[in-house]
C-alpha positions as MATLAB code, in Angstrom:
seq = 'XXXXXXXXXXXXXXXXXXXXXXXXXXXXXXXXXXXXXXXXXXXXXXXXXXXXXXXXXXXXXXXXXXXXXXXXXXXXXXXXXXXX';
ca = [
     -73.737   12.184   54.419;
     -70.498   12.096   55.442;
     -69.321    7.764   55.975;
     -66.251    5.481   57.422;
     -67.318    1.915   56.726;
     -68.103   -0.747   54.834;
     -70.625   -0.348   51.716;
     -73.375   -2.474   52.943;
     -74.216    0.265   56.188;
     -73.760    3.365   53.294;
     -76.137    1.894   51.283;
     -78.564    0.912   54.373;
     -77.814    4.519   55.439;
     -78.209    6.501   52.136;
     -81.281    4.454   51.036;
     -82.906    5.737   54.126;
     -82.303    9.377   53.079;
     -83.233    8.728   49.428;
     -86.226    7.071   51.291;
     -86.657   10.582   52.942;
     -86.104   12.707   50.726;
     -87.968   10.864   47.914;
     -84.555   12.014   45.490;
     -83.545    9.099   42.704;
     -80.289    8.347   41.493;
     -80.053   10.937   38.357;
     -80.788   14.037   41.151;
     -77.781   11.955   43.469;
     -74.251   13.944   43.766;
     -71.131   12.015   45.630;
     -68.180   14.058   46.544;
     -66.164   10.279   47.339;
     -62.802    8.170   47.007;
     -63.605    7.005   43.816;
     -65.106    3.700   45.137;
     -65.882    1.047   42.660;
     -69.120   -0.396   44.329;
     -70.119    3.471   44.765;
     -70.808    3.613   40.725;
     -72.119    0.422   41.060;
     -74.527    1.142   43.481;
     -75.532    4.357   42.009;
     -74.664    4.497   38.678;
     -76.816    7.461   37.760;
     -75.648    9.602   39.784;
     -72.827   12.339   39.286;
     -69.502   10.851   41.198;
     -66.782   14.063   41.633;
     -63.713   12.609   43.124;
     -62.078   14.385   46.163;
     -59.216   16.457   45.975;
     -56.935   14.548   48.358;
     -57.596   11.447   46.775;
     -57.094   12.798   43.066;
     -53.901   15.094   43.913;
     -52.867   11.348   45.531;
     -53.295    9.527   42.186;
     -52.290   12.541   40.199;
     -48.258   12.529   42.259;
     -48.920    8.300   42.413;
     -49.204    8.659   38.008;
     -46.864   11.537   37.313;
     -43.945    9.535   39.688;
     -44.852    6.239   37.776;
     -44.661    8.039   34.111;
     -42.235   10.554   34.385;
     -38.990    8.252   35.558;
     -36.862   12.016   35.191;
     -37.098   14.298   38.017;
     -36.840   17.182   35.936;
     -39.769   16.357   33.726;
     -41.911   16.252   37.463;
     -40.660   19.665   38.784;
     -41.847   21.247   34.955;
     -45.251   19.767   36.063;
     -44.858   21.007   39.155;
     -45.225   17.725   40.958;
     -41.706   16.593   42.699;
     -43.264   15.976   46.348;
     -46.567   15.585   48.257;
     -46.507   18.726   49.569;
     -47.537   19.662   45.818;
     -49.850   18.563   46.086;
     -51.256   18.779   49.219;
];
């Protein structure tokens, strides 16, 4: 169920489905942002974090650690477009 908003209408939302579907959290699989309240909310369930958000904090980590731009560009990460 794809969502833009705030957590209290995803939960309203996906507790409908669950509702539905009759699934429980341990059967639950959210491709996501990496939300804090998600794992909160469903902590049972299997969280896999997107790839545009992980390649984001993957070039946000290696820029941070790696202060040399030739230790980056051995990793492969010296730009966004790396990534992306």
């Amino acid at each position: 169920m794809p969502h833009l908003g705030d957590c209290r209408a995803f939960r309203e939302r996906m507790e409908n489905l669950i509702d539905t579907y009759g699934a429980s959290a341990e059967q639950l699989v959210f491709i996501s942002d990496g939300a804090i309240w998600r794992k909160d909310a469903y902590s049972g369930a299997v969280s896999i974090l997107d790839y545009f958000n992980e390649a984001e904090h993957l070039y946000e980590f290696v820029n941070a650690y790696f202060k040399n731009k030739e230790q980056r560009e051995v990793l492969g990460v010296n730009s966004r477009k790396v990534c992306y």
